[in-house]
DODO-393919 format. One line per field, with one value per residue: residue number from 1; residue in three letters; chain; x, y, z of N, C-alpha, C in turn. Coordinates in steps of 0.1 Angstrom, whole numbers, m for minus. Example, Ala and Ser with C-alpha at 12.3 -4.5 7.8 and 13.67 -1.06 7.14 Angstrom:
REM residues 2
num = (1/2)
residu = (Ala/Ser)
chaine = (A/A)
n.u = (132/128)
n.v = (m57/m22)
n.w = (78/71)
ca.u = (123/137)
ca.v = (m45/m11)
ca.w = (78/71)
c.u = (132/129)
c.v = (m33/0)
c.w = (78/79)
This chain:
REM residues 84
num = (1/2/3/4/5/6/7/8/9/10/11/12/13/14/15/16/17/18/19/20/21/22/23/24/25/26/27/28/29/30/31/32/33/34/35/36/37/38/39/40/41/42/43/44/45/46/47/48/49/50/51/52/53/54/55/56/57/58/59/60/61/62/63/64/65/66/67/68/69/70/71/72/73/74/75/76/77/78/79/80/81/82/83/84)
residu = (Unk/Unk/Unk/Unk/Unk/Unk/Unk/Unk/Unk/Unk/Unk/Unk/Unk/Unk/Unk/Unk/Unk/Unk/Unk/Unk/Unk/Unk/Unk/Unk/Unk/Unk/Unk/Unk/Unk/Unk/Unk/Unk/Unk/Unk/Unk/Unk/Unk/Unk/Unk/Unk/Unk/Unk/Unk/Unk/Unk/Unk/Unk/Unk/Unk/Unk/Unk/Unk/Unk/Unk/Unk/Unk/Unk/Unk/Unk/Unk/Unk/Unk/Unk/Unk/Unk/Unk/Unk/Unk/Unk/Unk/Unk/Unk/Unk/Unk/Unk/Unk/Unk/Unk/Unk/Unk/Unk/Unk/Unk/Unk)
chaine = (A/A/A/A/A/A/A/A/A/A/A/A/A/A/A/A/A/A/A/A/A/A/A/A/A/A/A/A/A/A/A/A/A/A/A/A/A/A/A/A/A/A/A/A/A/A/A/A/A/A/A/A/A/A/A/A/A/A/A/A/A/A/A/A/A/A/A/A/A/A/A/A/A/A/A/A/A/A/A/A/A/A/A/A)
n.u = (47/42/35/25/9/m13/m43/m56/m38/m15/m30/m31/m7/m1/m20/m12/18/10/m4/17/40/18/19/48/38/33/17/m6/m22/m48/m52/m82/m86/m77/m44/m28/m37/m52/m28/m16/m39/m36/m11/m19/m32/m17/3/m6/m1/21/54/58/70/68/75/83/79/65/56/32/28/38/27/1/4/18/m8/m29/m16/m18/m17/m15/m2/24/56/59/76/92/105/125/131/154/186/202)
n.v = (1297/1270/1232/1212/1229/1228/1211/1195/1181/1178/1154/1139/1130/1116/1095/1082/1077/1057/1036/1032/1022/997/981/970/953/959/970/995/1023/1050/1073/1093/1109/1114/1107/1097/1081/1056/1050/1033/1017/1001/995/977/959/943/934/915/889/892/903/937/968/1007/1030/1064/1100/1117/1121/1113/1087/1072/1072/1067/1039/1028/1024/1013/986/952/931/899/901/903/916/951/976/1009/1029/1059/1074/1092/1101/1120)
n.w = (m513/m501/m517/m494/m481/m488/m476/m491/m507/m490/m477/m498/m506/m483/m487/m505/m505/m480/m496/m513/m493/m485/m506/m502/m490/m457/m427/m431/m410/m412/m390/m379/m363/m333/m330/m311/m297/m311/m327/m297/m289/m316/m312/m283/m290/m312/m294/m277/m292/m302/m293/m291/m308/m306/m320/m312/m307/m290/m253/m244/m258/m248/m219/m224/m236/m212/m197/m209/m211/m218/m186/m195/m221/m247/m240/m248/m263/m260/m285/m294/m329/m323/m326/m308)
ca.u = (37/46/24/20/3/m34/m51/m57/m26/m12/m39/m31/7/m3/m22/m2/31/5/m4/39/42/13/28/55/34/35/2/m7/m36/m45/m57/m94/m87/m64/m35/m19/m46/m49/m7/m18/m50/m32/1/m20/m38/m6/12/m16/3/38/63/57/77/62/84/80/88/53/55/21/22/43/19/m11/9/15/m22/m39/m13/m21/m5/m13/3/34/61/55/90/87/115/131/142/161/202/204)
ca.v = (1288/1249/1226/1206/1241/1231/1202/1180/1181/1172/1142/1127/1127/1109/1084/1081/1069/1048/1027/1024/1012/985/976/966/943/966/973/1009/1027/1059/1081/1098/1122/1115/1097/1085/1068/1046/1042/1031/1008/991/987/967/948/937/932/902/880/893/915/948/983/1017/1040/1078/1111/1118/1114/1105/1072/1058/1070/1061/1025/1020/1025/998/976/937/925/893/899/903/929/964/985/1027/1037/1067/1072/1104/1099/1123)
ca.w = (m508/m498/m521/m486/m472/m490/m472/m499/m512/m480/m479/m514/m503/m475/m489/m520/m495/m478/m509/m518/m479/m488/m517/m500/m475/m448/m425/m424/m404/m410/m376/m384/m350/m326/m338/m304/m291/m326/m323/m287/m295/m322/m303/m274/m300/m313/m279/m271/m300/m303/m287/m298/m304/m306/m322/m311/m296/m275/m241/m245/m266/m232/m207/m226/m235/m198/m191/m216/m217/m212/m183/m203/m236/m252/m239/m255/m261/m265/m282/m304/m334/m325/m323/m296)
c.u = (40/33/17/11/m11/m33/m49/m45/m17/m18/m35/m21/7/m6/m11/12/22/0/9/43/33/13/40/51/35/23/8/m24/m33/m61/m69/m90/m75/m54/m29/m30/m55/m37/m9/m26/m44/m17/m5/m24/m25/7/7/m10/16/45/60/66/70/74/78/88/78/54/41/15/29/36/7/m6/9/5/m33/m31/m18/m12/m6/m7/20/43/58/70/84/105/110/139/154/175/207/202)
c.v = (1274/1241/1216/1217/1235/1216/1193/1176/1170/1156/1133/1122/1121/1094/1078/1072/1056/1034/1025/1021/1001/977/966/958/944/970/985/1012/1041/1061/1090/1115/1121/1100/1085/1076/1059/1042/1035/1018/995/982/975/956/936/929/921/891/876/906/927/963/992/1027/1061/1088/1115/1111/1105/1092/1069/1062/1061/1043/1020/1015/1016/992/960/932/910/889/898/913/940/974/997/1025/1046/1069/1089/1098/1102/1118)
c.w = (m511/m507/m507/m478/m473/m481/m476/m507/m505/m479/m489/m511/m498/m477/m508/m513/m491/m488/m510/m505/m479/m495/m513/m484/m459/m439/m422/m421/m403/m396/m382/m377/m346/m329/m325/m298/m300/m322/m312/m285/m305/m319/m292/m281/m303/m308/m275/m281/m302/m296/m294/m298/m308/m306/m321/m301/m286/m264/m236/m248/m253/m216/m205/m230/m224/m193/m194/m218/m211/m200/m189/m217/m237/m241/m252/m255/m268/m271/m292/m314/m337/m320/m315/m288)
Protein backbone atom coordinates (compact mmCIF):
# COMPACT_ATOMS: atom_id res chain seq x y z
CA UNK A 1 0.00 0.00 0.00
CA UNK A 2 1.44 3.62 -1.52
CA UNK A 3 1.54 6.14 1.46
CA UNK A 4 0.02 8.56 -1.44
CA UNK A 5 -3.08 5.89 -1.52
CA UNK A 6 -4.88 7.67 1.90
CA UNK A 7 -6.22 11.07 1.09
CA UNK A 8 -4.67 13.12 3.57
CA UNK A 9 -1.51 11.98 3.11
CA UNK A 10 -1.76 12.79 -0.42
CA UNK A 11 -3.05 16.42 0.72
CA UNK A 12 -0.18 17.22 3.19
CA UNK A 13 2.24 16.26 0.23
CA UNK A 14 0.56 18.58 -1.71
CA UNK A 15 0.53 21.32 0.35
CA UNK A 16 3.85 20.68 1.90
CA UNK A 17 5.51 21.17 -2.03
CA UNK A 18 3.22 24.07 -2.22
CA UNK A 19 4.76 26.03 0.74
CA UNK A 20 8.72 24.90 -0.79
CA UNK A 21 7.31 26.45 -4.23
CA UNK A 22 6.28 29.70 -2.19
CA UNK A 23 9.24 29.87 -0.54
CA UNK A 24 10.88 30.15 -3.42
CA UNK A 25 8.60 33.28 -4.57
CA UNK A 26 6.56 31.40 -6.79
CA UNK A 27 2.49 31.95 -6.97
CA UNK A 28 0.64 28.73 -6.43
CA UNK A 29 -3.25 28.09 -6.48
CA UNK A 30 -4.60 25.23 -5.31
CA UNK A 31 -8.00 23.87 -7.42
CA UNK A 32 -11.10 23.24 -4.65
CA UNK A 33 -13.03 21.20 -7.83
CA UNK A 34 -12.21 21.45 -11.07
CA UNK A 35 -8.71 22.20 -11.73
CA UNK A 36 -8.84 23.24 -15.45
CA UNK A 37 -11.16 25.76 -15.31
CA UNK A 38 -8.88 27.57 -12.23
CA UNK A 39 -5.60 26.77 -14.78
CA UNK A 40 -7.94 28.52 -17.32
CA UNK A 41 -9.44 31.61 -15.09
CA UNK A 42 -6.06 32.31 -13.82
CA UNK A 43 -4.30 32.04 -17.16
CA UNK A 44 -6.88 34.82 -18.71
CA UNK A 45 -6.41 36.86 -15.64
CA UNK A 46 -2.78 36.89 -16.28
CA UNK A 47 -3.00 37.20 -20.11
CA UNK A 48 -4.71 40.97 -19.53
CA UNK A 49 -1.05 42.15 -18.21
CA UNK A 50 1.50 39.94 -19.69
CA UNK A 51 2.02 37.25 -22.19
CA UNK A 52 1.13 34.19 -20.76
CA UNK A 53 2.01 30.19 -21.10
CA UNK A 54 -0.16 27.32 -20.00
CA UNK A 55 1.73 24.32 -19.69
CA UNK A 56 -0.32 20.97 -20.13
CA UNK A 57 -1.45 17.80 -21.69
CA UNK A 58 -5.50 18.32 -21.55
CA UNK A 59 -7.04 19.09 -24.53
CA UNK A 60 -9.22 20.86 -22.47
CA UNK A 61 -7.14 23.80 -20.97
CA UNK A 62 -6.78 24.82 -25.06
CA UNK A 63 -10.30 24.68 -25.87
CA UNK A 64 -11.54 26.19 -22.69
CA UNK A 65 -8.33 28.99 -23.20
CA UNK A 66 -9.61 29.67 -26.68
CA UNK A 67 -13.10 30.33 -25.29
CA UNK A 68 -12.34 33.08 -22.45
CA UNK A 69 -9.49 34.40 -23.80
CA UNK A 70 -9.23 38.45 -24.08
CA UNK A 71 -9.10 39.49 -27.36
CA UNK A 72 -7.77 42.50 -25.50
CA UNK A 73 -4.92 41.07 -23.44
CA UNK A 74 -1.72 39.61 -23.77
CA UNK A 75 -0.99 36.51 -26.10
CA UNK A 76 -1.76 33.21 -24.23
CA UNK A 77 0.79 30.15 -25.45
CA UNK A 78 -0.59 26.19 -24.70
CA UNK A 79 2.27 24.17 -24.68
CA UNK A 80 3.69 20.64 -23.52
CA UNK A 81 6.00 19.52 -21.47
CA UNK A 82 6.17 16.02 -23.06
CA UNK A 83 9.48 15.40 -25.42
CA UNK A 84 7.46 13.33 -27.70
Amino acid sequence: MSVLSNVENEQRLIYLLCKHVEEKEIRVVNAKSDADALIVETAVKYALNVPTVVVGEDTDLLILSRYHSDQNGNNTYFTSDRKN
